[in-house]
C-alpha positions as CSV (number, residue, x, y, z in Angstrom):
1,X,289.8,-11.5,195.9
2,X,290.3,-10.5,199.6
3,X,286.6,-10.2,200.1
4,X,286.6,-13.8,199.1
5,X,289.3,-15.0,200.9
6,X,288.7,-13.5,204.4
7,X,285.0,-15.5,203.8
8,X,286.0,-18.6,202.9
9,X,289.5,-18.7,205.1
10,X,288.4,-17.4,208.2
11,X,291.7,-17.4,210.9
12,X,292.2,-21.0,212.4
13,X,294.5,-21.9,215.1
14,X,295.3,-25.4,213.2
15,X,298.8,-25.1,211.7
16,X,297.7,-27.9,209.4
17,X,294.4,-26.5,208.5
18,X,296.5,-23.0,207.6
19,X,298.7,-25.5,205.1
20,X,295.4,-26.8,203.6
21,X,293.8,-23.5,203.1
22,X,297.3,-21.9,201.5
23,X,297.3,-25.2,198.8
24,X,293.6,-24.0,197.9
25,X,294.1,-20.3,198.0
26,X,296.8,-21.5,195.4
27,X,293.8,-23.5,193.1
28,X,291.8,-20.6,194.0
29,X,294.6,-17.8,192.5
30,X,295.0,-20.6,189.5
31,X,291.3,-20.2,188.3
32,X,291.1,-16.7,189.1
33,X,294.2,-16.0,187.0
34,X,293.3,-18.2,184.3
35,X,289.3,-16.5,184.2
36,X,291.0,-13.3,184.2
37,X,293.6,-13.7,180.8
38,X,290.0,-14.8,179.1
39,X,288.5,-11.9,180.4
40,X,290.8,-9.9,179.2
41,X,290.8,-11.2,175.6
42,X,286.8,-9.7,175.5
43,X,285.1,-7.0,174.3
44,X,281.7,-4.9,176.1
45,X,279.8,-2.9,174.3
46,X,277.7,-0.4,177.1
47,X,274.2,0.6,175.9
48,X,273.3,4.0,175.0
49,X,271.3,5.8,177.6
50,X,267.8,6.5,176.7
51,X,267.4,10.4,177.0
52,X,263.6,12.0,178.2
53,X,262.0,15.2,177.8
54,X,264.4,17.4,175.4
55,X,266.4,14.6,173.1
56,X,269.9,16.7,173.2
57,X,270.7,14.6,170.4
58,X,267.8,15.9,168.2
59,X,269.3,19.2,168.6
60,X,273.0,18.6,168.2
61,X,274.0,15.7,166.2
62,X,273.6,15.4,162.7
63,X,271.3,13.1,160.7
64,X,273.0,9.6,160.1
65,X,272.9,10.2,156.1
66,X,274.4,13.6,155.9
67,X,277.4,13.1,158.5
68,X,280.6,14.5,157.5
69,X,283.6,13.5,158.7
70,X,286.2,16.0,160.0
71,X,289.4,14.6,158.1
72,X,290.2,11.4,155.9
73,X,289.8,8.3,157.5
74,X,292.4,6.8,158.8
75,X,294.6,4.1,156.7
76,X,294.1,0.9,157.8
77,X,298.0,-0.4,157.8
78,X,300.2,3.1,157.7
79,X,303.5,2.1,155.4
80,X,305.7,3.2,158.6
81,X,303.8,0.4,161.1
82,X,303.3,-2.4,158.3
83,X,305.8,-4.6,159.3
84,X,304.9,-3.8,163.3
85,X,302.0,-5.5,165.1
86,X,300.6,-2.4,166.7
87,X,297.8,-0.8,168.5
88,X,296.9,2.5,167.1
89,X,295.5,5.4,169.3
90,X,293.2,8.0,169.4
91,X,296.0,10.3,168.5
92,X,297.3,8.5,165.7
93,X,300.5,7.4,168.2
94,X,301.2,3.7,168.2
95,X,302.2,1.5,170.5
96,X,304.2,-1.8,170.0
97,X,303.0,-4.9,171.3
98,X,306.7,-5.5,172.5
99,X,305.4,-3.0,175.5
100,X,302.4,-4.9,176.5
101,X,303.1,-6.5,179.4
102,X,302.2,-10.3,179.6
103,X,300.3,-11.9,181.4
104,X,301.1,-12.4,185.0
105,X,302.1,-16.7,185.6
106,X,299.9,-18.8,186.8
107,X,300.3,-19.4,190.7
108,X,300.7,-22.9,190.6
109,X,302.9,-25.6,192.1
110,X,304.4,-27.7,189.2
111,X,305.4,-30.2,192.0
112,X,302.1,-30.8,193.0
113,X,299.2,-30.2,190.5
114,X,295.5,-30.2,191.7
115,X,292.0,-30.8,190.3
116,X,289.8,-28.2,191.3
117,X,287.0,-29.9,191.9
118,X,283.3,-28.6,194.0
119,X,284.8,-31.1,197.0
120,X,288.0,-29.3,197.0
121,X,286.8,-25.8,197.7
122,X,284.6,-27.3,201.0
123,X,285.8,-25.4,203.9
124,X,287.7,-27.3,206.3
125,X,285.5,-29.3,208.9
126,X,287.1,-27.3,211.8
127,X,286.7,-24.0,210.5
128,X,283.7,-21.8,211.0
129,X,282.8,-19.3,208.0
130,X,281.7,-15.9,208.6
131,X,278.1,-15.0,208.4
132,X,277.3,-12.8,205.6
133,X,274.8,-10.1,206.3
134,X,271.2,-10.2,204.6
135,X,270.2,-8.7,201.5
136,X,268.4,-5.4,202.0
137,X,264.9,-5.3,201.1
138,X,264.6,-1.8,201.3
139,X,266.6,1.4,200.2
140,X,266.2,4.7,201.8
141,X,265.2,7.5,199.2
142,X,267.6,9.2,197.0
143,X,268.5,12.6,197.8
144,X,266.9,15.7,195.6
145,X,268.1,16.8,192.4
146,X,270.4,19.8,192.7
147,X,270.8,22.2,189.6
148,X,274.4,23.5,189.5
149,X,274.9,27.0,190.5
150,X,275.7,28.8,187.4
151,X,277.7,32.4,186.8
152,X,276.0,33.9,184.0
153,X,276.6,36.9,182.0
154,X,275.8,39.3,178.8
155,X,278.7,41.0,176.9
156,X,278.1,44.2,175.7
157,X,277.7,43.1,172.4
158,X,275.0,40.5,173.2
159,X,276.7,36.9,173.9
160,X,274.8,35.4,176.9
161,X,277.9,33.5,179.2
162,X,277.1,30.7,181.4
163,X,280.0,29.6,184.1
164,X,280.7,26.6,185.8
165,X,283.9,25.7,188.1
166,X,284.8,22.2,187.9
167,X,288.3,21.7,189.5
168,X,288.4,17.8,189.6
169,X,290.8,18.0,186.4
170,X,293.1,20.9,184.7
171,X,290.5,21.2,182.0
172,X,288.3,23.5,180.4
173,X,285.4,23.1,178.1
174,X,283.2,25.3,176.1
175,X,280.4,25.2,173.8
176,X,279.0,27.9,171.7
177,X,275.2,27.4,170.8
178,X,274.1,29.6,168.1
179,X,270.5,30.0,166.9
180,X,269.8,28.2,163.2
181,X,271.2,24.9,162.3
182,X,269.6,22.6,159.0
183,X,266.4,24.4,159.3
184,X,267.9,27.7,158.5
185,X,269.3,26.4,154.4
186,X,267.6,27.5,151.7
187,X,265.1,25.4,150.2
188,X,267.1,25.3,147.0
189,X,270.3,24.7,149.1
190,X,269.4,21.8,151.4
191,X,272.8,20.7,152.5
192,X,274.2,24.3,153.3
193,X,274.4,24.5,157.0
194,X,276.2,21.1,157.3
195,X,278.8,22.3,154.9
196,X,279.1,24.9,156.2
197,X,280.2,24.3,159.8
198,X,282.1,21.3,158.5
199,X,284.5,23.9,156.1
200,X,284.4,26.4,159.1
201,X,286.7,23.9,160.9
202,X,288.1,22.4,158.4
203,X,289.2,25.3,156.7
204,X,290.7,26.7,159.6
205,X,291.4,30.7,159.6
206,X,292.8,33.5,158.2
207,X,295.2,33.6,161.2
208,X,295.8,30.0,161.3
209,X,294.8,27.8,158.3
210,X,293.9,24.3,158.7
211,X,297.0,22.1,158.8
212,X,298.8,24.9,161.4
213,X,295.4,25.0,163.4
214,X,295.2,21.3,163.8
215,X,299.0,21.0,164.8
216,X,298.8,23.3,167.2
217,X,296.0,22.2,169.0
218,X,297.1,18.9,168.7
219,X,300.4,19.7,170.4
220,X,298.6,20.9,173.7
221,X,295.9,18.5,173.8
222,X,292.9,20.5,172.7
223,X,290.4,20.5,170.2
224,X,287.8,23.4,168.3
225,X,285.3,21.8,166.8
226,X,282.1,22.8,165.1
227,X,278.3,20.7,164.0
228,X,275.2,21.7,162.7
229,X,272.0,19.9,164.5
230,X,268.7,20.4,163.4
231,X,267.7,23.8,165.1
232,X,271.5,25.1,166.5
233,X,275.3,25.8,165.1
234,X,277.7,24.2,167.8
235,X,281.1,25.5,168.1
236,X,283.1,24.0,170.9
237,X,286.4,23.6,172.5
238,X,288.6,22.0,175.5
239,X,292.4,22.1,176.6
240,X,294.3,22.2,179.1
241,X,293.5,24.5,181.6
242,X,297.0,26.5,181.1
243,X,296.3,26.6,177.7
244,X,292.8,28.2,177.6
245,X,294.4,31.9,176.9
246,X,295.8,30.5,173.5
247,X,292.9,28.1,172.7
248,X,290.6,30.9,172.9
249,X,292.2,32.9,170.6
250,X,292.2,30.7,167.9
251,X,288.2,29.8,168.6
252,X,287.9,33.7,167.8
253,X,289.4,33.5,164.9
254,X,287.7,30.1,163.6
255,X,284.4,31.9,164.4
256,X,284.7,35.4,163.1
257,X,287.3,35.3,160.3
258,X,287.2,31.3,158.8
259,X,289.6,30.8,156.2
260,X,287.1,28.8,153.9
261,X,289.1,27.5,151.5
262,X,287.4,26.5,148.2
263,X,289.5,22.9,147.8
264,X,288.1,22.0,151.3
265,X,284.9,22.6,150.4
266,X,285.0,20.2,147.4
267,X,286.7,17.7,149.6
268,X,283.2,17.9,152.0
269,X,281.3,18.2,149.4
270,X,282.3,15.1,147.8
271,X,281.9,13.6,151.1
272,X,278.5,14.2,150.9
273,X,278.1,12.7,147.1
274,X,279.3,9.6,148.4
275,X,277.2,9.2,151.4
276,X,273.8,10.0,149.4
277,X,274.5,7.4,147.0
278,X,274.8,4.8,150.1
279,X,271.4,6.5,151.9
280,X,269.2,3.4,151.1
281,X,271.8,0.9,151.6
282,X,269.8,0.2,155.1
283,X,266.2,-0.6,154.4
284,X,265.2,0.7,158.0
285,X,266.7,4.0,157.6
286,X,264.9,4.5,153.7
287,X,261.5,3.3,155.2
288,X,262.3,5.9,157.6
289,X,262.9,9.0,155.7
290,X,260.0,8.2,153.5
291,X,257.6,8.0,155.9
292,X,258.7,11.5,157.1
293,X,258.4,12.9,153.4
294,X,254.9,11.2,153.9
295,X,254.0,12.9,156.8
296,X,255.4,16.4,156.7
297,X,256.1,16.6,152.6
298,X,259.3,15.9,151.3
299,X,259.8,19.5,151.0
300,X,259.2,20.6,154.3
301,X,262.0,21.5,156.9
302,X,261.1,18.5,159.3
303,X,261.4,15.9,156.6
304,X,264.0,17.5,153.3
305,X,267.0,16.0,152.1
306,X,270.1,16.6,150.4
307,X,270.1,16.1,146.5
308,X,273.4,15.5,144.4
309,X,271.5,18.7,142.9
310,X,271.5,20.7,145.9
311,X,275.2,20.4,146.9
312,X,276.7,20.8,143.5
313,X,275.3,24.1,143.8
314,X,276.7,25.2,147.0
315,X,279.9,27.5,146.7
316,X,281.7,29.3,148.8
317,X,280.1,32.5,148.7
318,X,276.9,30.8,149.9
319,X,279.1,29.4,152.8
320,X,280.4,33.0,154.0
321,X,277.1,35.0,153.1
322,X,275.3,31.9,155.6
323,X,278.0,32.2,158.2
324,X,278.0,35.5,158.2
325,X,274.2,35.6,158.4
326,X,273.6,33.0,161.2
327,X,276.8,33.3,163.6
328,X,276.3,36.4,165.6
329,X,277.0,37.4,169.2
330,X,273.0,38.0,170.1
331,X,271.8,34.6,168.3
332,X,274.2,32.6,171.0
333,X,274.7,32.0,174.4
334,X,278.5,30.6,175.3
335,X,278.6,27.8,178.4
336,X,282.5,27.3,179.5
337,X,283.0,24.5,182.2
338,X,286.2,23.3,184.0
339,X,289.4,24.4,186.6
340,X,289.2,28.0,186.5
341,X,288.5,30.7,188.5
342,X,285.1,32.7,187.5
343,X,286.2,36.4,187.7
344,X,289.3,35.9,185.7
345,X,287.3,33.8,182.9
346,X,284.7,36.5,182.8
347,X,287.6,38.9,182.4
348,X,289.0,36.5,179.4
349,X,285.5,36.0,178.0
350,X,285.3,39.7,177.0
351,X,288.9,40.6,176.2
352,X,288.5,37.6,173.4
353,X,285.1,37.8,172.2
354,X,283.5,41.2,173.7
355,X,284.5,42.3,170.1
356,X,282.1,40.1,168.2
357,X,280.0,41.7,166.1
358,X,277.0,40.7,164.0
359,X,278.7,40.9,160.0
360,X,278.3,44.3,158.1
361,X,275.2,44.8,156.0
362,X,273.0,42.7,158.4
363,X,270.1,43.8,160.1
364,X,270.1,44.6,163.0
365,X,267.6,41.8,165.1
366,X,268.8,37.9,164.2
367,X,267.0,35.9,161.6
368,X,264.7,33.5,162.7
369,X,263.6,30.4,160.9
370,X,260.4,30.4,159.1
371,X,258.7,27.1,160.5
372,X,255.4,26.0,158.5
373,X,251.8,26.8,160.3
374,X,250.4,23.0,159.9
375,X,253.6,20.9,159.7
376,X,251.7,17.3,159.3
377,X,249.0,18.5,156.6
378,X,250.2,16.4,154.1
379,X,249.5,13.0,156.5
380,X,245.3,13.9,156.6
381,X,245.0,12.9,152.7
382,X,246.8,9.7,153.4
383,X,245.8,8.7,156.4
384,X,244.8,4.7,156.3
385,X,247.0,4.1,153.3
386,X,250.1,1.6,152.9
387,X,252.6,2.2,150.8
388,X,254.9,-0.3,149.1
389,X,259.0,0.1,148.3
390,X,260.3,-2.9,146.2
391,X,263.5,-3.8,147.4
392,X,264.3,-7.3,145.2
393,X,265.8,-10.1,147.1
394,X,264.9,-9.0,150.3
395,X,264.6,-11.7,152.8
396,X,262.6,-9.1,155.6
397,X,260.7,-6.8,155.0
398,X,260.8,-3.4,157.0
399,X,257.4,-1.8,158.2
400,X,257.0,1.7,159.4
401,X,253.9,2.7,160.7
402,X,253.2,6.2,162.0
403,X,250.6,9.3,162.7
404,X,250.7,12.3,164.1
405,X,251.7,12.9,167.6
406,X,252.4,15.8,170.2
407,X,254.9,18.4,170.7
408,X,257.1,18.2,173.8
409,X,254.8,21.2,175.4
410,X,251.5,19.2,175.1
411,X,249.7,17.8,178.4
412,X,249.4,14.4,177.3
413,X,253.3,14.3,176.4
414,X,254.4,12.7,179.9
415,X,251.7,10.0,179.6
416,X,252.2,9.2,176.0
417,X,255.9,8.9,176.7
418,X,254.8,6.5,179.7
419,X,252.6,4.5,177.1
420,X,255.7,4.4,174.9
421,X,257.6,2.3,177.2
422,X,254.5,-0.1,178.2
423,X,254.3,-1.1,174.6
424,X,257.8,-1.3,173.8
425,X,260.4,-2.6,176.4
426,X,261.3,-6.0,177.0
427,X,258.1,-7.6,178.0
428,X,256.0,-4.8,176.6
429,X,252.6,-5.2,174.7
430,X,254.5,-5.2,171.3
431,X,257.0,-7.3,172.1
432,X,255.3,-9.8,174.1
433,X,252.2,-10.5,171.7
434,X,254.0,-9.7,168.1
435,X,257.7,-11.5,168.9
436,X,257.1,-13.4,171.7
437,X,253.6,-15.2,171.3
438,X,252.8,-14.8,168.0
439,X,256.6,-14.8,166.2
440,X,255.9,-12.4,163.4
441,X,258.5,-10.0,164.1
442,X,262.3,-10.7,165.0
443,X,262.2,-7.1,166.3
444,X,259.1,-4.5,167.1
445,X,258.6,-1.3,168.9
446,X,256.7,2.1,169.1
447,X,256.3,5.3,170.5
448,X,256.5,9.2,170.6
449,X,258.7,11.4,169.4
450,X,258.0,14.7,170.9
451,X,260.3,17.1,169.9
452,X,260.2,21.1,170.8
453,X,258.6,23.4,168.7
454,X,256.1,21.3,166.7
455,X,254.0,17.9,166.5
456,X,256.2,15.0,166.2
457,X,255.4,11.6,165.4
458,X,254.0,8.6,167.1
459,X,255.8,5.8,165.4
460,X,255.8,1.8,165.0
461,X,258.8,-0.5,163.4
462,X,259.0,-4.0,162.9
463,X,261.5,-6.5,160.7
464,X,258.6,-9.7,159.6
465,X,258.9,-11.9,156.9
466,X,254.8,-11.3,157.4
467,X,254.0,-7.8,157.2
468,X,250.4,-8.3,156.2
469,X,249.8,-10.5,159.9
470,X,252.3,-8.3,161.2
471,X,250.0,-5.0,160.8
472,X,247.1,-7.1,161.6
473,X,248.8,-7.7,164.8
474,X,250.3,-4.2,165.2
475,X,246.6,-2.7,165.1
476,X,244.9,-4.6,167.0
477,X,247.7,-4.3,170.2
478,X,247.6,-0.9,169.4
479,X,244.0,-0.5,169.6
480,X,243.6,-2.5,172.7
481,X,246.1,-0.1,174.2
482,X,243.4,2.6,173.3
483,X,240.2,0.8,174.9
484,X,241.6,-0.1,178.2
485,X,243.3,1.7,180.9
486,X,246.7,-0.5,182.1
487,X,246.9,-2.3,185.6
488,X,248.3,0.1,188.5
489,X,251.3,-3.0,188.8
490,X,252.2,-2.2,184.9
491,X,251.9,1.4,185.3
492,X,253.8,1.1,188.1
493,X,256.7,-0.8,186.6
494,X,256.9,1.5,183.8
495,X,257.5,4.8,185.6
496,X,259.9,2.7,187.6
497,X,262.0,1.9,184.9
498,X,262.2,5.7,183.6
499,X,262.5,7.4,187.0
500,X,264.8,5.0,187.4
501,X,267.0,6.3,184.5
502,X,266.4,9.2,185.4
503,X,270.0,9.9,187.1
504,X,271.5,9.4,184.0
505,X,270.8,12.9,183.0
506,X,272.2,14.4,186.1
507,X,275.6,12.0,185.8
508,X,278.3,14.5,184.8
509,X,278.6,18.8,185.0
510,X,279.5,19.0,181.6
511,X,276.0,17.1,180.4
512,X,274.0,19.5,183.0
513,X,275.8,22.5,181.5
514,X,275.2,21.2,177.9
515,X,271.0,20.9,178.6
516,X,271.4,24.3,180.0
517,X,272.0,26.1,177.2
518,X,269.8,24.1,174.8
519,X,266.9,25.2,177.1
520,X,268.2,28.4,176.9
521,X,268.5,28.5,173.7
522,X,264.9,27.4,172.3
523,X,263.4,29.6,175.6
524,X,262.5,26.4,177.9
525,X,262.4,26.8,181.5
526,X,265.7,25.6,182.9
527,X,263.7,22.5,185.3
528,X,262.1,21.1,182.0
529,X,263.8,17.9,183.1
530,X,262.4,18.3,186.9
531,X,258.9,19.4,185.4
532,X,259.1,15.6,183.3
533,X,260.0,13.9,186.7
534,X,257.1,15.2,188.5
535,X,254.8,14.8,185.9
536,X,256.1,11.0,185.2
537,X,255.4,10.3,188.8
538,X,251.9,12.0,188.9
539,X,250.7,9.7,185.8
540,X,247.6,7.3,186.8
541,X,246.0,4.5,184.6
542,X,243.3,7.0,183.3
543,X,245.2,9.4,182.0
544,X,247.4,6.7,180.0
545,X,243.7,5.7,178.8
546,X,242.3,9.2,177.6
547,X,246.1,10.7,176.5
548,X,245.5,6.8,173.9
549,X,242.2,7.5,173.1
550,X,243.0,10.8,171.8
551,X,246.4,10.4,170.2
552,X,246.4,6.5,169.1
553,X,244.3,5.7,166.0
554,X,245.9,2.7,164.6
555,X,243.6,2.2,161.0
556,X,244.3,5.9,160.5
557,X,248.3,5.9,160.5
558,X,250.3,5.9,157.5
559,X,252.4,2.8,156.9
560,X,255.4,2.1,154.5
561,X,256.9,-1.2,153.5
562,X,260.1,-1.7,151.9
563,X,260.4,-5.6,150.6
564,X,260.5,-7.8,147.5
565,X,257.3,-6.6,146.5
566,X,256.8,-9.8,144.5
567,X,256.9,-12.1,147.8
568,X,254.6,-10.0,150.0
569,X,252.4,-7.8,147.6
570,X,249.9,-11.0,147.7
571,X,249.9,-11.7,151.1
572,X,249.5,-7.7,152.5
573,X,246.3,-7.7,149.6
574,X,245.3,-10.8,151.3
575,X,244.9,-9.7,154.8
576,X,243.4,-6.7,153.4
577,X,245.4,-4.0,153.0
578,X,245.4,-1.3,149.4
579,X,249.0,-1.4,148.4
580,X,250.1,1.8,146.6
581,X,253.0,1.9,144.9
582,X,255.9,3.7,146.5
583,X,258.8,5.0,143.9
584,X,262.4,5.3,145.1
């Protein structure tokens, strides 16, 4: 509030204009005080950051459906804190609302109330207010993207380091990317790799077996954790920086002798039961992962799930013969970030892990996952088709619509991810003509998904109550996308708005560090991200024009529609559309 009260209250030399400003600095505190205890009283949720180029989540996080958790949930109203009002922590600590402290009083005279009212805030007549500069119409340009300075190493035994000192806080961070993750189970084992990890850290060690491991970690403020993404294992840590010595030593000995109990196992394992049989509880997320059994096969490595099946087989021999198979010193490159000093970590670094071996018996180069030659085969004999899911009772009905697209080294990526935006954000083609003008969708987008490694997916969603005028509508935006190249002032506007994101990706050490070694891991040049930016900027109208025309084929593209088939079989047949039945 001193910005606001030095330019409403300039100084005065009135004594009784002072007295009149102090009674409304009083009203002023009053509202102020009052706006800030409703404040208070609110939640914000912040927006998830769309990521470009290299989706780190694609490669780290695992698939909503197959998620394990790493312990029990929580109880919501622990025996010992029942009859306590309480806020619980992150920690599991609690604190009593005894100790919140209350509200400061309201700064008002009881003697003397006051109406705030528009004519009672008025500046006194005598009093001249400050002149507040104008607005600035122009910005000068944003200094150049700096890649860190890395340390980088090999140990002896393979392990590539990567080294960054980061002394704003005593903390240190590492993450351990080995080479593998889902794609890597067997076919008849789909489900492996995520149990895998998950029992890995559950499990704990020989050395120090679950319930110790998490105790003591818990009593200095660290943490070892482990995932498997899609194409990498992720082991990681971070404690206090005095602590890195111990926390070290028990990351060795999660990693190379896991304790793997079998009880733990059928605890994730269950875990996994449960979450299968709640998979198609969302209609969005069903209509999704058929639509990728559509397009790849439902056998393939882009598109499989986890059957009951498939993880009542798994046992824990399967766990320790994959672990053992996988995890190895030359599959993985090891990025540490935080407050220490480079020659001593180094020194650490191969005291602690320059021991690492690949397991006995294996051979002597890594495996490598055996990806399929024409991954989107199966979409040329359905190309055109729609398929309907009955979902009784539905009120909406979810439509996916999709074809295939480009991988994330193709020349018309940049533009297509471009196009993307033009027909999906807020004011976008989609949006604009199908929700806005035309109200047959409450929500609709589209785009590319171009992952590394293989053809994604171009894909289209949409919640209608209509979905036979909704893909009537879908098509014929999209095909107008395809015939005409976009106005300079849209184009424009659209590589704004992702250039302008752009700094999101450069906003922390520790996320800079992170898409290091994903590059490094799947052999992309470190600048992919600078490469994108200067290909986003070079993007003209024509090549959004010719990068549609070859990749945007809207009559061709695979749809799937899961609804009460009963209410909208007649009106998709009516607008046109061969419905083919789509089992569960």
């Amino acid at each position: 509030m001193m910005l606001v009260n030095r330019a409403l209250h300039p100084a005065s030399k009135n004594g009784s204009n002072r007295c009149r400003r102090e009674r409304k600095l009083e009203c002023l505190r009053t509202q102020v005080s009052a706006e800030s205890s409703n404040a208070g009283a609110k939640t914000s949720t912040l927006a998830p950051q769309a990521i470009t180029a290299v989706a780190t989540a694609s490669l780290l996080l695992l698939p909503p459906d197959t998620a394990l958790a790493g312990a029990p949930p929580l109880p919501l109203n622990p025996p010992d804190s029942a009859a306590y009002p309480s806020i619980a922590s992150s920690k599991g600590t609690a604190m009593q609302t005894d100790d919140v402290l209350p509200a400061p009083p309201l700064l008002v005279q009881a003697s003397s109330p006051q109406t705030i009212t528009r004519a009672s805030m008025l500046l006194p007549s005598d009093a001249e207010a400050e002149s507040l500069p104008e607005l600035p119409k122009s910005f000068p340009p944003l200094p150049a993207v700096q890649l860190p300075s890395y340390t980088e190493a090999t140990l002896p035994n393979g392990l590539r380091l990567v080294l960054l000192e980061d002394h704003e806080v005593p903390i240190i961070r590492g993450s351990l990317l080995m080479r593998g993750g889902q794609y890597a189970s067997p076919p008849d084992k789909v489900g492996l790799a995520t149990l895998s990890l998950a029992l890995q850290r559950g499990g704990g060690s020989v050395q120090f077996p679950g319930p110790t491991l998490d105790a003591d970690l818990e009593g200095v403020a660290a943490a070892i954790e482990t995932n498997a993404g899609q194409q990498a294992f992720v082991m990681s840590f971070s404690c206090p920086s005095e602590n890195v010595s111990t926390v070290l030593r028990q990351f060795d000995t999660v990693l190379r002798s896991p304790a793997l109990p079998a009880p733990r196992l059928e605890f994730y394992k269950a875990q996994v039961l449960d979450a299968l049989q709640h998979q198609d509880d969302d209609a969005d997320a069903q209509a999704f992962r058929k639509l990728r059994q559509l397009m790849y096969g439902k056998d393939s490595i882009y598109a499989r799930q986890p059957s009951p099946e498939t993880i009542a087989s798994i046992k824990t021999d399967d766990v320790r013969n994959f672990l053992q198979e996988w995890e190895r010193p030359d599959n993985s490159v090891l990025g540490v970030l935080g407050d220490f000093d480079t020659q001593l970590m180094l020194t650490e670094l191969q005291e602690v892990l320059g021991g690492w071996q690949a397991a006995p018996g294996q051979p002597e180069k890594p495996p490598q996952v055996q990806l399929p030659t024409d991954p989107l085969a199966p979409a040329s004999q359905l190309a055109g088709k729609v398929f309907l899911l009955d979902r009784p009772g539905a009120t909406q009905a979810s439509v996916f619509a999709a074809e295939p697209g480009v991988a994330l080294d193709d020349p018309d990526a940049t533009s297509l991810d471009v196009l993307g935006g033009m027909l999906s954000s807020f004011g976008g083609a989609l949006f604009d003509q199908l929700r806005s003008r035309e109200g047959l969708a409450y929500s609709v987008s589209g785009g590319w998904q171009s992952p590394p490694g293989h053809p994604g997916l171009f894909i289209a969603q949409a919640e209608t109550s209509q979905p036979g005028a909704l893909l009537k509508g879908l098509r014929r935006v999209l095909s107008a996308s395809a015939s005409q190249a976009p106005a300079m002032q849209d184009l424009a506007e659209a590589k704004e708005q992702r250039l302008n994101a752009f700094v999101f990706d450069f906003s922390s050490k520790r996320s800079s560090l992170v898409r290091t070694l994903i590059y490094d891991l799947l052999g992309l040049p470190r600048d992919q991200l600078l490469r994108y930016k200067e290909g986003l900027e070079a993007v003209q109208p024509s090549d959004i024009l010719n990068a549609a025309r070859a990749h945007l084929h809207p009559d061709q593209q695979v749809t799937v529609v899961i609804a009460d088939a009963k209410a909208v079989r007649a009106e998709l047949e009516e607008a046109g559309f061969d419905v083919v039945p789509l089992e569960v």
